[in-house]
C-alpha positions in Angstrom: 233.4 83.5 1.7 235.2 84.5 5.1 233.3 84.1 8.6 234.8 85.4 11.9 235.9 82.1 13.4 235.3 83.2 17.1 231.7 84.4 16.1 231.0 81.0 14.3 232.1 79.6 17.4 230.2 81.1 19.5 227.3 80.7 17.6 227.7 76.7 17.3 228.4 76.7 21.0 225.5 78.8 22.2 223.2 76.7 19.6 223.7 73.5 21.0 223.0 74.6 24.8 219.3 76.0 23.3 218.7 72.8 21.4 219.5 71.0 25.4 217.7 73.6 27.5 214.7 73.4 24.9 214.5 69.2 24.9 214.7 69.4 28.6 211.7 72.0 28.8 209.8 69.5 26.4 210.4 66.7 29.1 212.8 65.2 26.8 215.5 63.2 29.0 217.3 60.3 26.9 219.4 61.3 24.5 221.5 58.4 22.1 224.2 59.6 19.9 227.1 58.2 17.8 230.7 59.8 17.7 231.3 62.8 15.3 233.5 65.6 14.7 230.7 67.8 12.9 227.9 67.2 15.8 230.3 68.5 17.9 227.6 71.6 19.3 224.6 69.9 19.8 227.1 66.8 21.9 228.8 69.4 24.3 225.6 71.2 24.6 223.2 67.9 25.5 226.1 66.2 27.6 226.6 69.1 29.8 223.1 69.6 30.8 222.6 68.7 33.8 219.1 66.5 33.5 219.3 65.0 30.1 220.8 61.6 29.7 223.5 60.8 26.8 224.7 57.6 26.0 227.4 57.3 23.2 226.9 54.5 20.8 229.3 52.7 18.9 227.2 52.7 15.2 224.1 54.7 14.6 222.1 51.7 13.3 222.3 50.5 16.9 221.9 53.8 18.1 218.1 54.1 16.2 216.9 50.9 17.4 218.3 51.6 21.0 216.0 54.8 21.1 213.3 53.0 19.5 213.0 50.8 22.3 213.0 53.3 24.7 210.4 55.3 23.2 208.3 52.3 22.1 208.0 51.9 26.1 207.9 55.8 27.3 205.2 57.0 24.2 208.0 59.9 24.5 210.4 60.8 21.8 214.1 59.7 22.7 216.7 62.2 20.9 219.2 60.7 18.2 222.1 62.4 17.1 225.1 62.0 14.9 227.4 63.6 12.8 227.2 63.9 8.9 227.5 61.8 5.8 226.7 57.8 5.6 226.0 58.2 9.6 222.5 59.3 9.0 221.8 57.1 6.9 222.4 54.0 9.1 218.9 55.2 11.2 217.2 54.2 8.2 216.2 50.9 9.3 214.7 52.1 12.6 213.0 55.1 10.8 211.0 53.4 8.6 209.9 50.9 12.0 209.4 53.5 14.0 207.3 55.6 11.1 205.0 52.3 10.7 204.8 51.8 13.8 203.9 55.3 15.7 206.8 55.8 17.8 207.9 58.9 18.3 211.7 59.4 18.1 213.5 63.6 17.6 216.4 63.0 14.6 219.3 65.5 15.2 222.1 65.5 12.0 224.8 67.3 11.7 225.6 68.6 8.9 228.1 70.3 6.4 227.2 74.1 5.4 225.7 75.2 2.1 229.7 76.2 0.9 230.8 72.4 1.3 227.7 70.6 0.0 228.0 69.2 -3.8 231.6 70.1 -4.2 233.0 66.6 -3.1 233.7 67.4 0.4 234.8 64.4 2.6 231.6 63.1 5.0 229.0 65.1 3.2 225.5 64.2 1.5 222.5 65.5 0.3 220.5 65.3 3.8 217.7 67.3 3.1 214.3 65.4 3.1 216.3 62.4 3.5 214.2 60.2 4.5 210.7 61.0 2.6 207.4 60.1 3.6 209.0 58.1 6.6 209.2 61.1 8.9 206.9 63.3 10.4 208.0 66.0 9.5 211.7 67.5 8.3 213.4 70.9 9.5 216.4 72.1 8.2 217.8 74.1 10.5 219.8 77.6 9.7 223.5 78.4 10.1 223.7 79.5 13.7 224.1 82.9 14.5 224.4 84.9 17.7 221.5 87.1 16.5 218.7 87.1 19.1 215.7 86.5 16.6 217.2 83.5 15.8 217.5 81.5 19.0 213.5 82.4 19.0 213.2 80.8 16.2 215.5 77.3 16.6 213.3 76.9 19.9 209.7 77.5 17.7 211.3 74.6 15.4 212.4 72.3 18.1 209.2 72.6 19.9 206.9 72.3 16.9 209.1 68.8 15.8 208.3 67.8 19.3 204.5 68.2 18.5 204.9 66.4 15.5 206.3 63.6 16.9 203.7 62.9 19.3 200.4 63.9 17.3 197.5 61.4 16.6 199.9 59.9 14.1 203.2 59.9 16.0 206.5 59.0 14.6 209.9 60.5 13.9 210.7 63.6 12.9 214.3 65.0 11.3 216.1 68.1 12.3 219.1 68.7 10.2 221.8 71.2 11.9 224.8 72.2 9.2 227.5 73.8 11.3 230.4 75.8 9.7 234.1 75.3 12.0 235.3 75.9 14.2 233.0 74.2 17.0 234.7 75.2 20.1 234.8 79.3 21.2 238.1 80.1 22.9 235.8 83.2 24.8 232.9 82.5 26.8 230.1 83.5 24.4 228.2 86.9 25.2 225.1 86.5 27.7 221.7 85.7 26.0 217.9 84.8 27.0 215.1 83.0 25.9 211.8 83.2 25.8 209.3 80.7 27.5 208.3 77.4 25.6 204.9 78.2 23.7 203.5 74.8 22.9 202.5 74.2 19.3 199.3 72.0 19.8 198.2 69.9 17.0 194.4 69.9 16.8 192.6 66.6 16.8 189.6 65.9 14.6 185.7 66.4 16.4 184.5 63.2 17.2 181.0 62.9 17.1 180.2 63.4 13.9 182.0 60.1 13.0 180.3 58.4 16.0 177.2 59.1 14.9 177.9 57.8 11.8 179.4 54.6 13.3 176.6 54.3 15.5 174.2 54.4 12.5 176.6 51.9 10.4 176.8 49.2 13.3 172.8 49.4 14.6 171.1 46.6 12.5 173.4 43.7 13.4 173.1 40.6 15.8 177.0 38.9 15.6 179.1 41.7 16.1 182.9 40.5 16.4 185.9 42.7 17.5 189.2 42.5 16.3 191.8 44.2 18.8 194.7 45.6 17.5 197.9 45.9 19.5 197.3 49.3 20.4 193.9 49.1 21.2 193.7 50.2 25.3 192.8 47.4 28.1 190.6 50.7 30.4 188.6 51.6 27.3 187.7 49.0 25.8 187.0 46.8 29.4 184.3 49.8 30.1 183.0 49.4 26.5 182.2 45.9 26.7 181.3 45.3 30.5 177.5 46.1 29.5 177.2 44.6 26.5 180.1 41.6 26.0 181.4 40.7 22.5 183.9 38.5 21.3 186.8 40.4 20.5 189.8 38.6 18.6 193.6 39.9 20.2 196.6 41.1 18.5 199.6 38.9 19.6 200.7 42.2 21.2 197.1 43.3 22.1 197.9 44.5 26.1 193.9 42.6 26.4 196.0 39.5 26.5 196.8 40.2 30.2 193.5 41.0 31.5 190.7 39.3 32.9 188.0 40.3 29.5 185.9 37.4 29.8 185.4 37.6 26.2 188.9 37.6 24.9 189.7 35.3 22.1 193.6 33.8 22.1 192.7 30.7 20.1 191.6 32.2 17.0 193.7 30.4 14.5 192.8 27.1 15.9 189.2 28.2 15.6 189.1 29.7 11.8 191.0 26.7 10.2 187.8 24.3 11.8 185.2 24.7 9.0 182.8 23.3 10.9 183.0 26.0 13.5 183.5 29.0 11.2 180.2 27.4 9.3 178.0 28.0 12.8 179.6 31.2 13.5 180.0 33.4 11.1 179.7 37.1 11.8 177.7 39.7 10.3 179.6 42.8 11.6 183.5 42.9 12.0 185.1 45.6 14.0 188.7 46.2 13.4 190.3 48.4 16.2 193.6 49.6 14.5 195.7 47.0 12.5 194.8 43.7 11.6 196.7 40.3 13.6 199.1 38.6 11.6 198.1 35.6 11.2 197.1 34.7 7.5 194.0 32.5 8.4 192.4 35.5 10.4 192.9 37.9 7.8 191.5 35.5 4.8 188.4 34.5 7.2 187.9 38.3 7.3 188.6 39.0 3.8 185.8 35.9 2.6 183.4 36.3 5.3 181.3 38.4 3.7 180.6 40.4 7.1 180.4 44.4 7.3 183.5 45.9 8.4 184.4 48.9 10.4 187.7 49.9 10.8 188.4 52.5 13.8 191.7 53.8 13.3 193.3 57.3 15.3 196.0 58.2 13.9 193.7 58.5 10.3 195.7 56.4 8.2 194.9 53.3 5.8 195.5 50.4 7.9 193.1 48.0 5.8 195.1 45.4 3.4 191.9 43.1 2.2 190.5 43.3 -0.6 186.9 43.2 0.6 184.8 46.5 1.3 185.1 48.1 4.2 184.3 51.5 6.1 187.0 53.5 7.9 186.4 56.0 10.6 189.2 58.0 12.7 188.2 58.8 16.0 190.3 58.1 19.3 189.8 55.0 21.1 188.8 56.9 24.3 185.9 57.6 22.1 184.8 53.8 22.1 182.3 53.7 25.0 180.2 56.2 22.8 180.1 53.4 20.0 176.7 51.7 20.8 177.7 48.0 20.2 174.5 46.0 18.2 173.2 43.5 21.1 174.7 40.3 20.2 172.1 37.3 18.8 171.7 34.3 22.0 174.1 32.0 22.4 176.9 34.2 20.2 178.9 35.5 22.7 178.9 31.7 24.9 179.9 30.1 21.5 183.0 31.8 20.6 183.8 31.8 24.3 183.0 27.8 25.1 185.2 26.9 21.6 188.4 29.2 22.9 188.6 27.1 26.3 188.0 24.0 24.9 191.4 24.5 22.2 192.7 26.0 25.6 192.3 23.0 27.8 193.5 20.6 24.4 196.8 22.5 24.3 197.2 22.7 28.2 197.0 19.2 27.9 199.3 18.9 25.0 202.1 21.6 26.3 201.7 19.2 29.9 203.8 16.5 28.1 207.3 15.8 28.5 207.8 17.1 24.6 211.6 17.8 23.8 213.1 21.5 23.0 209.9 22.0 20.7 210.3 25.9 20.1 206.6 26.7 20.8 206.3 25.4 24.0 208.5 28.5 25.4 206.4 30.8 24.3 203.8 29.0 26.4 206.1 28.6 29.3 206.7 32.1 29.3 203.3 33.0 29.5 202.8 30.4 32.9 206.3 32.2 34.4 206.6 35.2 33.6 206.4 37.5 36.6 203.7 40.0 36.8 204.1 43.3 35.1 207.2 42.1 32.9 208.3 43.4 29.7 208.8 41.1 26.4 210.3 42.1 23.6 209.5 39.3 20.8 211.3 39.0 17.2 209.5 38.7 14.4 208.9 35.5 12.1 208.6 32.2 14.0 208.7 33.8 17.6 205.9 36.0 17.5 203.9 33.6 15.4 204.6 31.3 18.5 203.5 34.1 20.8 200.2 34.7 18.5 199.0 31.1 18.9 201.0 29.8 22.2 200.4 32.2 24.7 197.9 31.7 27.4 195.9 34.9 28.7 196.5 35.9 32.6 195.9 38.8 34.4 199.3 39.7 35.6 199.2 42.7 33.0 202.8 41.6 31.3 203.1 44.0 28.6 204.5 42.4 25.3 205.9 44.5 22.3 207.2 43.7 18.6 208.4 45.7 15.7 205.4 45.0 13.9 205.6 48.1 11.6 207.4 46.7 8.9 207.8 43.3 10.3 211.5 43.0 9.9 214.3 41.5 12.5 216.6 43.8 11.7 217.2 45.9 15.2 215.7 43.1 17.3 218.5 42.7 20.1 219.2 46.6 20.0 215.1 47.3 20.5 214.8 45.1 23.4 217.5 47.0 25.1 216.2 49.9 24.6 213.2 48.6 26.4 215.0 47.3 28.8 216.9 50.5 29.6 215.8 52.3 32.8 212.7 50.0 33.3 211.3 49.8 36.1 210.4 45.9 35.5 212.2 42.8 34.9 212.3 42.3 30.7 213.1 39.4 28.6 213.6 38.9 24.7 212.2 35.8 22.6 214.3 35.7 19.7 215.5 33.2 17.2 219.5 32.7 16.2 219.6 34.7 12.9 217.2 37.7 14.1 220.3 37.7 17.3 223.2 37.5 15.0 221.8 40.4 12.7 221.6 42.8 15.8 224.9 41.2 17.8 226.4 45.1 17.7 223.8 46.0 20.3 225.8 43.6 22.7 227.9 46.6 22.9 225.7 48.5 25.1 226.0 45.9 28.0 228.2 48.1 30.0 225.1 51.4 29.9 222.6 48.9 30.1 220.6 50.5 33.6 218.3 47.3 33.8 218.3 44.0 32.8 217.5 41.6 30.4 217.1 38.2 30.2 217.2 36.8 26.5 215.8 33.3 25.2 217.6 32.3 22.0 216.2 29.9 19.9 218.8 28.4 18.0 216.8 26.3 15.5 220.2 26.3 13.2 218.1 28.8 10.6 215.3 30.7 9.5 212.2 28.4 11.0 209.6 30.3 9.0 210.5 29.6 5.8 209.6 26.0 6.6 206.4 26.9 6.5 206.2 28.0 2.7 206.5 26.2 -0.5 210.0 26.9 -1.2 211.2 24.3 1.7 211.0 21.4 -0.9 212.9 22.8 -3.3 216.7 21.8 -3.5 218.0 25.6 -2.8 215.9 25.8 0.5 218.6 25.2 2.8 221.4 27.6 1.0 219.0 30.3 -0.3 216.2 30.5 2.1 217.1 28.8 5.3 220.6 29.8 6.0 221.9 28.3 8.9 224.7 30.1 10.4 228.2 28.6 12.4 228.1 30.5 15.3 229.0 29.6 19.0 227.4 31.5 21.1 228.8 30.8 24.4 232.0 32.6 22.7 230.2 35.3 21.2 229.1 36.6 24.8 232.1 35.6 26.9 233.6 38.1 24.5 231.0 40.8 25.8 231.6 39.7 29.2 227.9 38.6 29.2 226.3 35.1 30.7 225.3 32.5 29.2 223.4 29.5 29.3 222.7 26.5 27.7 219.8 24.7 29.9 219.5 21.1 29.8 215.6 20.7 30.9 212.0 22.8 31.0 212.4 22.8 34.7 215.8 24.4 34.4 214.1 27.3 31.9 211.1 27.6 34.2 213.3 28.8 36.8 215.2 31.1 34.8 212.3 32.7 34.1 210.8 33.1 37.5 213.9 34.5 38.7 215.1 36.6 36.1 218.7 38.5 36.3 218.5 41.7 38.3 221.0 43.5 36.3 223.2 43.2 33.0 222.0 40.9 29.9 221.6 37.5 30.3 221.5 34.5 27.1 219.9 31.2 27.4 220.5 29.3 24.4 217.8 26.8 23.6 218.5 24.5 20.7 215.6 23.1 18.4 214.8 20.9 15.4 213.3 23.1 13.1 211.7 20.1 10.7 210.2 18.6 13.8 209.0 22.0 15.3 207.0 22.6 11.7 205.0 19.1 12.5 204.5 19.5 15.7 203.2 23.3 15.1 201.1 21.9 12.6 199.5 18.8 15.0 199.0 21.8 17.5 196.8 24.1 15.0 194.6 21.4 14.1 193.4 20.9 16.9 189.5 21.5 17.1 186.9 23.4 19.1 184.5 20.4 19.4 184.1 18.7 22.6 
């Protein structure tokens, strides 16, 4: 089939400045894109806007966890683009985080057109639907065309992805764009208007139907107990419970952490695994405020306790994993202070409150002693230092673990954020620059050595880095929380499971031009992390003894809540 080449161009030209002028209209200003030939459109026509943002990334798995970051600390889609074939399918990764996770992120792939797909033309795949349930939604986009009804229709598209990705359930959401050569008119292209932005509003589900019913399900109880995920918001719930205070369990990444809640509960794990405290307090009525904490002793305590449980979730999804019964109810959290909490039995509220600060002043008194690099005793140090209103990206495995039982509550309203979606460590580095990028606040990463190396691509981005970030790396020579299982006393632990790697890491940043640090004392760290770097990516390289951190971890958790 023959198309006029100067038409086609014209078309792919004036195509990608309506996908930029329509992203800009929808406030979108950040856009991350690999190199390509076939994206060529939708690059010229982003890059030369004159209020959008691109920054070009070496590999598109770095890319996706880049914009992740970003968006994980906006709540506004980022844009990532690249070109066709295996390109796209490097964002997988970050998809499937950011889908379990509910952050928004816009996919823009190029594509071949219909006349090269299936017939074993170089760079091409079957993108369509490519990545399943993990998106939002999926577009595929038209040919281009200089035909007036159809610029209406790529901006309805654009904006109605752009509502799907920020809905009660956000996430990300794929546009696929095949574009036919050429991708550069030689003629300026014929004038052309648009229409203004209608916005395609997503309705939200009435309310007070399910709070009556919640109301009625939570009436006829005296030890109510609330369990705070990490999205569960500090002004909401503060107003909810200043009348009627109730212990409420936090999420390692529950933004409660950093406020003054009287009746916040950090110590949790020391508290469930002393029987003789879970034997005098034991609740009749559990409410879970989005997903459940990681920690395993919480969520068996929950599952055996024999307590009602209501699970409040927004974005109306299944976010229960126990096996016990349970009643779910989608409403938004703003909703809360309609719930009418039960009034709480004397003396239940002091008793969960009196047991956290007594654990609290055990470890304050532990943590106080010289103890060598024992990797848990940063993530305490960190919560002491950090300065008010900093951002901390933590990895996953041993370091938000550390984070869940570790870190002491303040009020300096620190935010602190994890891919806990899928729980992976894949994209670690590359997410905490993206977090880092164009804050406004200092930002620091807590990460150990493997969870680095897996990411060490992102170091590219030190040079577009507008920010800074200060990164702790806990070199424990392997993977620390596999210690913690059976398999560590088996003869293929260290091999198979534990996998230490060889890697000097001094080297490994002096080739990215990036400083490093190996401190020699807690004094040294404490000052590193009052005074953060005010630009570029620092590393401070803390080495541990991964055998000796498991013991001491597990002389921490025991101990008690008795006086």
């Amino acid at each position: 089939m023959n198309y006029n080449s100067e038409s086609t161009a014209q078309a792919n030209f004036i195509w990608g400045e309506i996908v930029a002028h329509t992203l800009h209209e929808l406030g979108i200003t950040q856009v991350f894109f690999s190199p390509g030939s076939r994206s060529t459109p939708l690059i010229l026509g982003l890059e030369r806007h004159e209020n959008i943002s691109c920054i070009p990334i070496l590999d598109e798995r770095s890319a996706a966890f880049l914009a992740l970051g970003f968006s994980q600390r906006t709540k506004q889609p980022a844009v990532l683009l690249c070109t066709s074939g295996s390109a796209v399918t490097h964002w997988f990764p970050a998809i499937t985080e950011a889908s379990h996770s509910g952050i928004p992120l816009l996919l823009l792939s190029a594509d071949r057109p219909d006349e090269l797909q299936d017939c074993a033309s170089g760079q091409t795949i079957n993108q369509k639907e490519l990545f399943g349930s993990f998106v939002r939604g999926f577009h595929q986009i038209p040919h281009p065309t200089i035909e007036p009804s159809s610029f209406h229709s790529l901006q309805s598209t654009l904006v109605h992805a752009y509502s799907q990705s920020i809905s009660l359930n956000p996430g990300p959401v794929h546009l696929n764009f095949p574009f036919r050569e050429p991708f550069i008119p030689t003629q300026s292209p014929p004038p052309y208007s648009l229409s203004p932005l209608l916005n395609s509003k997503i309705p939200t589900p009435l309310a007070a139907e399910e709070i009556s019913k919640i109301n009625q399900a939570v009436k006829s109880f005296s030890r109510p107990l609330i369990i705070a995920g990490e999205f569960a918001p500090v002004s909401v719930i503060c107003d909810w419970l200043r009348k009627h205070p109730v212990p409420v369990l936090c999420d390692s990444l529950s933004p409660l952490r950093e406020t003054k809640l009287s009746g916040k509960v950090l110590r949790y794990e020391n508290l469930l695994r002393d029987s003789m405290f879970t034997n005098q307090n034991q609740p009749d009525l559990i409410i879970v405020l989005g997903p459940l904490p990681t920690s395993k002793a919480l969520r068996n305590w929950v599952d055996q306790s024999g307590a009602n449980r209501i699970i409040i979730e927004p974005r109306g999804i299944s976010v229960d994993p126990l096996a016990s019964k349970s009643q779910s109810f989608s409403i938004e959290f703003s909703s809360l202070t309609s719930v009418h909490l039960p009034i709480c039995e004397e003396g239940w509220f002091e008793s969960w409150k009196n047991a956290e600060e007594r654990v609290e002043e055990k470890l304050d008194i532990a943590f106080a002693e010289r103890l060598p690099f024992f990797e848990g005793k940063l993530s305490h140090i960190l919560s002491q230092y950090l300065p008010p209103g900093s951002l901390l990206q933590v990895a996953n495995s041993m370091p938000i673990r550390d984070i869940e039982w570790f870190w002491s509550g303040s009020d300096k309203d620190r935010k602190i954020f994890g891919n806990r979606g899928v729980n992976g460590i894949d994209g670690t580095l590359g997410t905490a620059l993206g977090l880092a990028h164009k804050a406004e606040n200092p930002t620091f990463l807590l990460t150990g050595e493997l969870a680095f190396l897996h990411d060490s691509n992102a170091l590219l981005f030190q040079n577009q880095l507008v920010g800074n970030l200060t990164i702790f790396l806990i070199n424990n020579q392997g993977g620390g929380i596999f210690e913690h299982l059976p398999i560590a006393d088996q003869p293929e632990f260290e091999k198979c499971f534990a996998t230490p790697q060889d890697c000097d890491f001094s080297k490994l940043c002096q080739a990215h031009g990036i400083e490093f640090i190996r401190p020699q004392n807690w004094d040294e760290i404490i000052n590193l992390i009052e005074i953060p770097i005010q630009s570029g990516i620092r590393v401070i390289e803390i080495k541990t003894d991964r055998k000796k951190d498991k013991e001491t971890r597990k002389r921490l958790l025991a101990l008690d809540p008795s006086t």
